[in-house]
N, C-alpha and C positions, 0 to 999 in steps of 0.2 A: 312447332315444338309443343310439351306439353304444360298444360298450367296446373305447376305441381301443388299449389296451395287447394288447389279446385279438386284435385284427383286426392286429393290425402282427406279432404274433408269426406268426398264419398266412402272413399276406401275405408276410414275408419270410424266413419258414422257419428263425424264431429259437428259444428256449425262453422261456417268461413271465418268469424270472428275469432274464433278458441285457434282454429289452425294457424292464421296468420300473427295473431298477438304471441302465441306462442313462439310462434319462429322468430320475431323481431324480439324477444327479449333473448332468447338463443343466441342472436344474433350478437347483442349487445352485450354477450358471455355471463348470462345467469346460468346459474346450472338447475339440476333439474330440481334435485332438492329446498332449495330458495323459490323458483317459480311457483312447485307444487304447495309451499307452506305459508309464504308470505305476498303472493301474486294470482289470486282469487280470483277479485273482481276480473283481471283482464283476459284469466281464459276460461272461464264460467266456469272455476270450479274441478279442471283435469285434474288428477289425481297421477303419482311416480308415474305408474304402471302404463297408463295413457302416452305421456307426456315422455316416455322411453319408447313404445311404440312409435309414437310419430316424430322424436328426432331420426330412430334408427333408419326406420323408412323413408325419410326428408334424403340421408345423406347416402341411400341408394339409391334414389330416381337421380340427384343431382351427380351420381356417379357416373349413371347410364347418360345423362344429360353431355353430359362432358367425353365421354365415349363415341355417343354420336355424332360431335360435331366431328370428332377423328374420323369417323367413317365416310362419313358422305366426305371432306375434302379427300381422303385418298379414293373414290368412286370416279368424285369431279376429276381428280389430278389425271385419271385412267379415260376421260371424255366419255365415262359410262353410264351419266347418273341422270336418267330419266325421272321425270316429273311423278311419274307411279312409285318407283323405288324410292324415291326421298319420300313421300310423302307416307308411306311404309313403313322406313326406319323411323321419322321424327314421331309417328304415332306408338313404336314398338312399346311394352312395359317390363321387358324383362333383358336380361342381360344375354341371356340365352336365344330368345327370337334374335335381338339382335346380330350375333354372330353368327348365326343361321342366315340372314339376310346380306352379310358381309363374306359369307365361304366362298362367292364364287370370284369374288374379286381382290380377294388375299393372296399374298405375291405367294406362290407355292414353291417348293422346290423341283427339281427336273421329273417330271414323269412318266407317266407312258404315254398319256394325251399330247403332254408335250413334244414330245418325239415323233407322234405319230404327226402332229401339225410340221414340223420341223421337215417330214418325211413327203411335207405337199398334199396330206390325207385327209385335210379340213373340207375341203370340195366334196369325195367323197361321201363323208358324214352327212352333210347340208345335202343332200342328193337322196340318201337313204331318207334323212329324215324327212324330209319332202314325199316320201312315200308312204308315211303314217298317217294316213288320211284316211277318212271312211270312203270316199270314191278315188280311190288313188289308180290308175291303171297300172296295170302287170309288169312287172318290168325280172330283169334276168340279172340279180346283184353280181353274180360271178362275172359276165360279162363284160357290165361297167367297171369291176374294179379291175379287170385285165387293163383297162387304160392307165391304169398308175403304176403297172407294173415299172421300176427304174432300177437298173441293177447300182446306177451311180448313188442314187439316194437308197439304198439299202432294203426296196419292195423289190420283194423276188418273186414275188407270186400273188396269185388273184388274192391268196387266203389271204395272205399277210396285209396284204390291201384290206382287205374285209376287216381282220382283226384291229386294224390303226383306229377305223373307221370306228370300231365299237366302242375302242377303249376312248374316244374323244366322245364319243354320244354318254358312255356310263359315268364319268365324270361330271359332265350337265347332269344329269340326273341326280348322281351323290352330293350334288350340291343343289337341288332344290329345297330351298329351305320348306317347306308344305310337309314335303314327304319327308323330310328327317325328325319335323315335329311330330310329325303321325305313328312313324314309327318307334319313336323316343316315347310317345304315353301308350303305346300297343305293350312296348317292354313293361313300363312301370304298372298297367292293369291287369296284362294276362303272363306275361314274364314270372320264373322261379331262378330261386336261386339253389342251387345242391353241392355240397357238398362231402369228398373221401378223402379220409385221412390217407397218407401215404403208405406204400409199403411198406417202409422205412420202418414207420410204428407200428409194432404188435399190441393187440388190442389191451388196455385194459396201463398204457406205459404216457400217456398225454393226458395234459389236463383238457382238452379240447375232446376227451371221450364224445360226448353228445352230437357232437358233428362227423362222426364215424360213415356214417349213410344218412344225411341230414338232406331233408327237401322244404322251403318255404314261400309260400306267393310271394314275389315280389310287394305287394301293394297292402300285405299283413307281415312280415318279418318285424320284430320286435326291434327295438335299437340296439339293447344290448344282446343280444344274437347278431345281428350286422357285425357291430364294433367286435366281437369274438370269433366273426368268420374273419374279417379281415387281417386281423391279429393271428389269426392261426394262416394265414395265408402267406402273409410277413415272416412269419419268421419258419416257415417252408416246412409246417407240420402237413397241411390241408392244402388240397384243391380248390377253387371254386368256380364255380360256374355260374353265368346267368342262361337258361333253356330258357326257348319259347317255339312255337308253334313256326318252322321254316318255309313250310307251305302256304301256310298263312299271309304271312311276309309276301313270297313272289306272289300269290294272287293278288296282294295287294297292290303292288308295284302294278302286275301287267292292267289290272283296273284300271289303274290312272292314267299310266304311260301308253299304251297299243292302241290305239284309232283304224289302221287299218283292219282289213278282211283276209287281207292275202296272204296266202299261206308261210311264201317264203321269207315275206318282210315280217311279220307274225313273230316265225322261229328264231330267225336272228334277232330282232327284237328281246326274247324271249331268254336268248342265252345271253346277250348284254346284259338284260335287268338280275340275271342269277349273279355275273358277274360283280355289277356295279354293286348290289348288296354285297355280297364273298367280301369282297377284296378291298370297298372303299368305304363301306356304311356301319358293317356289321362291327367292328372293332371300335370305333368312335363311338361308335351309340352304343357299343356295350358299355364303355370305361364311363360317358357321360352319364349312363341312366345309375351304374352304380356310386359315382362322382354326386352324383343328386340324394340320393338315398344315403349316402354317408354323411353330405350337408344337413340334412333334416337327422340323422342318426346322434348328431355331434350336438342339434341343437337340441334336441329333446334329452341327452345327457348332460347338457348343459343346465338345461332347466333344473332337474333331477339333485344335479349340484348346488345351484344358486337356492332352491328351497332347503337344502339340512344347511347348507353354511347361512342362511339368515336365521332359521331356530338354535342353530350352535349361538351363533353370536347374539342374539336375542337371548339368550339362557337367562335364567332369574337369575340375579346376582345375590350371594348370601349375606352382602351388606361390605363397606369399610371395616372392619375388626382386628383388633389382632389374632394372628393367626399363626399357627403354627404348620410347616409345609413338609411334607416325607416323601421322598424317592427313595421308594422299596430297593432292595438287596437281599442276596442270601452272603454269599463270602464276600464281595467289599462292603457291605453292610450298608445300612440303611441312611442319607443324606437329610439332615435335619435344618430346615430352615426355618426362620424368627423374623418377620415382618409385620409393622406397625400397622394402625387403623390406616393409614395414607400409601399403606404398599410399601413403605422403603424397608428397604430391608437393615437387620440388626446384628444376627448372630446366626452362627451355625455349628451343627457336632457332628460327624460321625459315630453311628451306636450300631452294636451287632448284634440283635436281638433273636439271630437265627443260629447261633455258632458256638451251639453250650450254655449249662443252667446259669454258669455264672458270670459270663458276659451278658443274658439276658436279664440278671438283676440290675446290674450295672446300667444299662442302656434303660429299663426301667426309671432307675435313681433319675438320672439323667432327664428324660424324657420330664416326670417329674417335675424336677427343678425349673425348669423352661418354662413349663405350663402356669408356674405360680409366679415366676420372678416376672412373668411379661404379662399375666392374667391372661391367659390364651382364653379365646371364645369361639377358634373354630379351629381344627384339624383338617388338612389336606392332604390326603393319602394316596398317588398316585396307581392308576390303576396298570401297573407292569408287572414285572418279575415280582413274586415273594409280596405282592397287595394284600393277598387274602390272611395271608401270613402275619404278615404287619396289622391287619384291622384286626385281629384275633388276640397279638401283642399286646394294640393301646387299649383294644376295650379293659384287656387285664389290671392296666396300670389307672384308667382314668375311675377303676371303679372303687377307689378310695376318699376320691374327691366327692364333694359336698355339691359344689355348681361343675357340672361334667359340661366341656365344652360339645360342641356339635359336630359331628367326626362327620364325614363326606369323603368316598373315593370316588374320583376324579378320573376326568378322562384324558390322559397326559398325554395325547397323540400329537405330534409337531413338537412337544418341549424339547425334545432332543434337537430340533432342526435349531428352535432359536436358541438353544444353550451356546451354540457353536456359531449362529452368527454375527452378525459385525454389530448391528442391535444390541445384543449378549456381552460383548466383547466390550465396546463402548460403555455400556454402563457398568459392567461389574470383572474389567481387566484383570484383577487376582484372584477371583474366584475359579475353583474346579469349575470345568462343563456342567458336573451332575449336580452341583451347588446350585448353580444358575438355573438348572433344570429344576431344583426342588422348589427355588422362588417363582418359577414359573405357575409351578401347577398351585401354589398358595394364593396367588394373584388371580387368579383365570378363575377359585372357587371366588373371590371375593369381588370381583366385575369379569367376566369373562371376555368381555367385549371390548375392554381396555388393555387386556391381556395378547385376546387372539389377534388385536390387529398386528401386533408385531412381527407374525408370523403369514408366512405365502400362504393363501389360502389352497394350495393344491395340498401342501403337507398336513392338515388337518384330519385328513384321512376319509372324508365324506362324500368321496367325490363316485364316479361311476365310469370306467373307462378314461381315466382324467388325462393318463396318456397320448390317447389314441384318437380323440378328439381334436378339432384345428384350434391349437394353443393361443394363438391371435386372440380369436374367438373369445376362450375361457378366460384369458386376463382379462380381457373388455369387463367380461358380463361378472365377473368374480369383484374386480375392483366397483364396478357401480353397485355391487350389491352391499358389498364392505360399508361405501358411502352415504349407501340409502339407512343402515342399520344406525351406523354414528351419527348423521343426522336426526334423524328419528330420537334416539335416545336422549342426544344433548352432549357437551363435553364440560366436564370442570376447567375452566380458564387453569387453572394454580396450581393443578395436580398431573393435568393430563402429558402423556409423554407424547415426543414430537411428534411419531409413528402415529398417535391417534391426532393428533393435532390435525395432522397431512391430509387427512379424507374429512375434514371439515369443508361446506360449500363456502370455496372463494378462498381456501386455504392450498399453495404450494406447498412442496416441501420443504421449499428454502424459509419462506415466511414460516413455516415451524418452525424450523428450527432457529428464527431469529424471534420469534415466540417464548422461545424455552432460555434462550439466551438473556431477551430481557428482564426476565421473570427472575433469572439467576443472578443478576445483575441488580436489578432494582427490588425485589422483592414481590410478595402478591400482589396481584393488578385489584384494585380498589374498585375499578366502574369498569363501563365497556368500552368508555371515547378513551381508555388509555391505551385502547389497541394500535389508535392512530400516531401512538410515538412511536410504535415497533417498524423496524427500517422496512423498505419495500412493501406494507401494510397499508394501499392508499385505501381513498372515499370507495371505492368500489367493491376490493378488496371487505374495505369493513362491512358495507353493506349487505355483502351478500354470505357472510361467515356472522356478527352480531345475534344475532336469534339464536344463532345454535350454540352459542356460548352463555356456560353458568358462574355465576360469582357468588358466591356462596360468602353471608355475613359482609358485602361490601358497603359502599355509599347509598346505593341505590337498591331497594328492594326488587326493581324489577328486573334487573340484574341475573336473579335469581329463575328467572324466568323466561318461557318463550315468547313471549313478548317484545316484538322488534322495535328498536329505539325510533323506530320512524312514528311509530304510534305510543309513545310515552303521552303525547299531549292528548288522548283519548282518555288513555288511563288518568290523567290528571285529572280533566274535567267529571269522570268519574268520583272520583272520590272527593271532588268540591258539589258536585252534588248531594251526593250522599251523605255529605258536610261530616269529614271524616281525616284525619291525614293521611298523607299518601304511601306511609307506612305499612296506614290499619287497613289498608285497600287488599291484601290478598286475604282478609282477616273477614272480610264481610260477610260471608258465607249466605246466608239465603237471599240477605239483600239485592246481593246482585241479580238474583231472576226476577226483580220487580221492574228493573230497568227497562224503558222504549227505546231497542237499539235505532231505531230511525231519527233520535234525537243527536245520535254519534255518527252518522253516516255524511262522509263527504265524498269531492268528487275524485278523493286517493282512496278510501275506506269505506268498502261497502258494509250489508250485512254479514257475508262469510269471514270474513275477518275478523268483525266483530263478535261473532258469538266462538270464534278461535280464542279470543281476548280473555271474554267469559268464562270459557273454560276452563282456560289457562289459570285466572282469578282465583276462581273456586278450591284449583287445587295445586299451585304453583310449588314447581318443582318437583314435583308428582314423577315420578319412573314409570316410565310406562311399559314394562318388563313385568312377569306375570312376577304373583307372589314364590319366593324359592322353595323348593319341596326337595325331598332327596330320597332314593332310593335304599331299602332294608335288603341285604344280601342274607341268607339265611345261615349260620353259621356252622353249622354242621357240612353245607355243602362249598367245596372250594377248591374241588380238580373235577375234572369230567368224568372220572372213574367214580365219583359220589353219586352220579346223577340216574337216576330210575325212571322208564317210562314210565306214565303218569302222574311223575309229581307238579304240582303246582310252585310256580315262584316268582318273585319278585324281581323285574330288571328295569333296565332303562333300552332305548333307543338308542343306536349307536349310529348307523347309517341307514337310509332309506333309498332301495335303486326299485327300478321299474318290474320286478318282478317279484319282491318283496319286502325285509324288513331285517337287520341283523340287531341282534339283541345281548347287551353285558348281561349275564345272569350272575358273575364273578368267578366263574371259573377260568379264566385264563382264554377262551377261547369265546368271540362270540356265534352267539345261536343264530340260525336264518329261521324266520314266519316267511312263508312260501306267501304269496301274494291268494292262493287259495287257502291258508289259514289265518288271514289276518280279521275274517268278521263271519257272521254267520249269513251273510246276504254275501251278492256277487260283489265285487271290488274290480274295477276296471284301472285306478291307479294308486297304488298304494299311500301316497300323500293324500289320500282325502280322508285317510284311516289314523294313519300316524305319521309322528314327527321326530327330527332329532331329539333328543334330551327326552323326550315323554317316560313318565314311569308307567307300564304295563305288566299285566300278568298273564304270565305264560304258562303252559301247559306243555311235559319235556314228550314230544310222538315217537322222536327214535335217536340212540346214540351210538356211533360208531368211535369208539376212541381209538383205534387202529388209524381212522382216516380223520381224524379229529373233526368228525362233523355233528352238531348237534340241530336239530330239525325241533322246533316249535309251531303250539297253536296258541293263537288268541279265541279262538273258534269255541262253544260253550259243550261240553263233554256228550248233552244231548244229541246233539245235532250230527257231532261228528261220527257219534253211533249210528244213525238214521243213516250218515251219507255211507256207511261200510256196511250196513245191511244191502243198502240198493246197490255200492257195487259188487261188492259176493254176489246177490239176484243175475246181474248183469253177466256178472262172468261164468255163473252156472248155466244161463239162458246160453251161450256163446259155445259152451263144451257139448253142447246137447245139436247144437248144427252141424249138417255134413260139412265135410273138410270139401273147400273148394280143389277141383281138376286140378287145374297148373294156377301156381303168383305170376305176380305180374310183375314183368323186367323191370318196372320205373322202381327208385329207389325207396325205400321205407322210409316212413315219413318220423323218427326217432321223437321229435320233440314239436309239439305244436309252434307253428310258426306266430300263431296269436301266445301263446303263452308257453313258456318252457315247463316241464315237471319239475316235482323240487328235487329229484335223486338224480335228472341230469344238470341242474343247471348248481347245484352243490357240487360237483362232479368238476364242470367245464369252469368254474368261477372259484375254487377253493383257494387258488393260488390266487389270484385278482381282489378278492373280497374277505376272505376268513380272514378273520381279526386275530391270529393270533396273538399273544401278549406275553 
């Protein structure tokens, strides 16, 4: 077998130290986030990102691990398992070789091989194949198989003899594991996939336009073109195909397989191996090579997702405040919610500031009165129906006031999911849905992170094929990201609700909720050792959840901080040094980089800890969430019939997918930046350009409001001139060539398989991606 600690360290360019201390604190159910923040010294240092890589990979070798001992006993149970073959399988590294190595000895169902054994024709075969020799002498196959002719066993004739004979050789064959590997990365390097829509559809009537006469390599198709071919294949718009080179194939095969010279053994040879492909290779290793490619299609949409949902949930928070919270309306008017600096919510009205002069005075007064009775200091304007409406409304009303609060529209995408769920339900039972929904979006300006945990991260709307992806998969990678975000930021012990409680490291969700229970029961938790009275909350428990918890004005100033109670006695000696109380200790400011951390270092606390300590010191309590900024809509412009090629505007980031960028500019609809107009250099993947939440300024290139699609550049107005000079050039050079004789049958190539255009994949993805609102 293999020594998986030994092959993870190559594999991922660790030292055998980092990999094994890591796996025995694993072991001993640290999670990753504790490991990475408070356990330094023992694995030099990993970082999440590491330290996810090599659990995930840990607990697929030991899957395969565990897999192979199944194989070889059912080999052994079959008295088939040569010293070669085991030592083969225990060497394998993939799940795949492996079942490749197990085809030929998996109980199969009845088949033609089988029958043909059953029919006495195994002799036969072993006879032919005994003639696949490079000095084989001449032999007369028709001959020989006249000897099995048996009318009782069901061989009528020499053929039929002959054909038993093949269908048991092409079965050996379609089950050498060598040759199905060979042929499985022959598909994935030189393999295409193409793509026709049905007859069914006349053109120009499917959102899958693009893929009309779509051809792409295999080994370059983009992900989200895969996940759109298959999706249109499901639901029986589209054909698809994997082509590759057939001839190819059989030379390949007779390559490996034919040894003899002779002509006769040669051909029949020759038509078994067309066979053995047809009818037993070609469909497996179609479904597998595409089964691979939607594996890698789902994890790179995966990615795609796990990066805007950590900038959603990362978003600056605009502070604790009071706040006032709107879910826009036109005819049921607009839902007004009143929540405190601590979230809770207070009051709320109904106003109809769309529905006549003088319900909008009214809703005004109203609005008003709210603003001063509760000192509102921030406004949350849900970005739905009637937003633009309503931001046009309060600017009107706040512009009486003396201190204007800070108006923000908001990206209310999932409020509706948690107004209605049992989260929802559970804390605010009498309230309307869209009441629930208005608290929502006040909350999410004011921490967003404590907001969106409550809510599935699929319905946040960030996602890219979220559907069509292996769901498994995305909760995995959705919830550890959730967890790595809450970790990261910290949680207020007193305020935080269970939901965020639950993705704290070393926190269930039962211990939330007996979290929330005690808190309600006895009041704020004063330190961090008063964790250890909440029920089911043992020493382990607290150990690995304490850090990431904040106590704000408690007993303990470090409380306050990431500072793990294991190292309180660092900090102590600290500040008896610096002959200081251990109050004044986050207070010290420069002092502390005078410090020789080698004088704090034991044999639990090294230097990475220590200068974590420091840091922490310096500036305890610190958010480490960027400063809040917010995006300026222009006010003139606020449907998509406003919008003019070449205006310049102001929007945010709303979703980032792999071929571009969709943009609120506050029209109701968002814009796509095509992945070729998000920079003035090349862009290979659009997160290294932009991010969810980012405020950018866009450039409007073309709008169809017929099709509601609006098309942006980030691109600088020079450049983009220079690239339409060269391609006018290019396309005049092109009119000025002879018209080629005949096309060529192979399909047109509609959309690059490295990269979609932006008029087809607006086209193919409007339904999938347009934001409308």
């Amino acid at each position: 077998m293999i020594d998986i600690p030994k092959l993870l360290a190559q594999e991922l360019s660790l030292k055998p130290f980092q990999v094994e201390n890591a796996l025995a604190l694993f072991a001993e159910g640290a999670t990753i986030p504790f490991v990475a923040r408070y356990r330094k010294e023992r694995t030099g240092e990993l970082n999440e990102i590491q330290l996810r890589d090599l659990a995930d990979r840990h607990a697929y070798l030991t899957e395969l691990e565990e897999r192979k001992q199944t194989v070889l006993k059912a080999i052994a149970d079959q008295g088939k398992l040569t010293d070669d073959l085991q030592a083969q399988i225990e060497q394998c590294l993939s799940k795949t070789e492996l079942e490749d190595l197990y085809l030929p000895y998996r109980p199969k169902r009845r088949t033609r091989a089988t029958i043909a054994r059953e029919k006495g024709l195994e002799p036969l075969a072993q006879w032919i194949e005994s003639l696949n020799q490079p000095n084989a002498p001449q032999a007369d196959l028709a001959v020989e198989a006249a000897k099995y002719v048996d009318g009782d066993k069901g061989v009528k004739t020499a053929h039929e003899a002959l054909q038993g004979a093949s269908d048991i050789l092409a079965e050996a064959v379609a089950d050498r594991a060598e040759l199905r590997s060979h042929l499985r990365q022959f598909f994935l390097n030189s393999g295409s996939f193409e793509s026709r829509i049905k007859p069914d559809f006349p053109e120009g009537t499917t959102k899958f336009e693009m893929y009309r006469t779509y051809t792409a390599p295999v080994s370059k198709i983009q992900p989200h073109n895969l996940l759109a071919l298959l999706r249109g294949e499901g639901e029986e718009v589209l054909t698809l195909a994997l082509t590759f080179d057939e001839d190819e194939v059989q030379s390949y095969l007779e390559r490996e397989v034919i040894r003899t010279k002779a002509k006769p053994v040669r051909e029949f040879y020759q038509a078994m191996l067309r066979d053995a492909f047809a009818r037993l290779m070609k469909t497996s290793l179609i479904s597998e090579v595409i089964a691979e490619k939607k594996q890698w299609a789902d994890i790179e949409s995966i990615k795609t997702f796990e990066a805007n949902l950590r900038e959603l949930l990362l978003a600056a928070p605009a502070g604790m405040k009071p706040t006032l919270a709107i879910d826009p309306g036109f005819r049921t008017g607009c839902k007004v919610a009143v929540i405190d600096q601590t979230g809770k919510f207070l009051e709320y009205q109904t106003i109809f500031p769309h529905t006549g002069e003088g319900q909008r005075e009214k809703a005004g007064r109203s609005l008003l009165d709210l603003i001063r009775k509760y000192q509102i200091e921030l406004i949350a304007i849900g970005n739905g129906t009637a937003s633009r409406e309503t931001d046009t409304f309060v600017n009107e009303v706040v512009k009486s006031l003396d201190h204007k609060p800070v108006k923000v529209i908001v990206n209310e995408a999932g409020a509706s999911i948690y107004s209605a769920s049992q989260v929802a339900i559970a804390e605010f039972p009498d309230l309307d849905l869209t009441v629930r929904g208005a608290v929502s979006i006040g909350r999410r300006l004011q921490d967003p992170l404590a907001e969106l945990v409550k809510i599935d991260p699929k319905s946040i709307g960030v996602g890219q094929y979220q559907h069509d992806v292996d769901q498994k998969l995305l909760k995995k990678k959705l919830d550890e990201t959730v967890e790595s975000c809450v970790n990261y930021v910290g949680v207020d012990l007193n305020t935080a609700s269970k939901e965020l409680l639950s993705y704290v490291s070393g926190i269930s969700s039962a211990v939330a909720n007996n979290i929330v229970q005690y808190r309600n029961q006895n009041g704020a938790f004063r330190n961090r050792r008063e964790l250890l009275k909440v029920s089911k909350l043992g020493p382990k428990a607290f150990e690995q959840a304490a850090g990431f918890l904040r106590i704000r004005n408690g007993d303990n100033p470090l409380d306050n901080t990431a500072v793990h109670p294991e190292s309180y006695g660092v900090v102590e000696a600290i500040a008896k040094d610096l002959g200081i109380p251990l109050d004044q200790v986050t207070k010290a400011g420069e002092r502390l980089k005078t410090l020789s951390l080698q004088r704090y270092v034991t044999d639990t606390i090294g230097e990475p800890t220590l200068r974590d300590i420091l840091a922490e010191l310096e500036k305890p309590g610190r958010d480490p969430r960027a400063q809040f900024t917010y995006a300026t809509f222009r006010e003139d412009i606020q449907e998509i019939g406003d919008l003019k090629v070449g205006m310049t505007l102001e929007g945010v980031i709303t979703n980032v997918a792999n071929f571009g960028a969709f943009v609120d500019i506050g029209v109701h609809q968002d814009g796509l930046i095509h992945i070729s107009q998000l920079a003035d250099r090349f862009v290979k993947d659009p997160k290294d350009v932009v991010k969810v939440g980012q405020i950018v300024t866009v450039r409007v290139l073309e709008v169809n409001e017929a099709l509601k699609r609006i098309s942006l550049s980030m691109r600088s107005e020079v450049n983009d001139k220079a690239t339409q000079q060269t391609e006018r050039s290019q396309e005049s050079a092109k009119s000025q060539r002879p018209k080629p004789v005949a096309q060529s049958s192979k399909p047109h190539l509609s959309a690059s398989g490295d990269r979609p255009s932006t008029a087809a994949t607006l086209d193919d993805l409007k339904a999938k991606f347009g934001r409308k609102r």
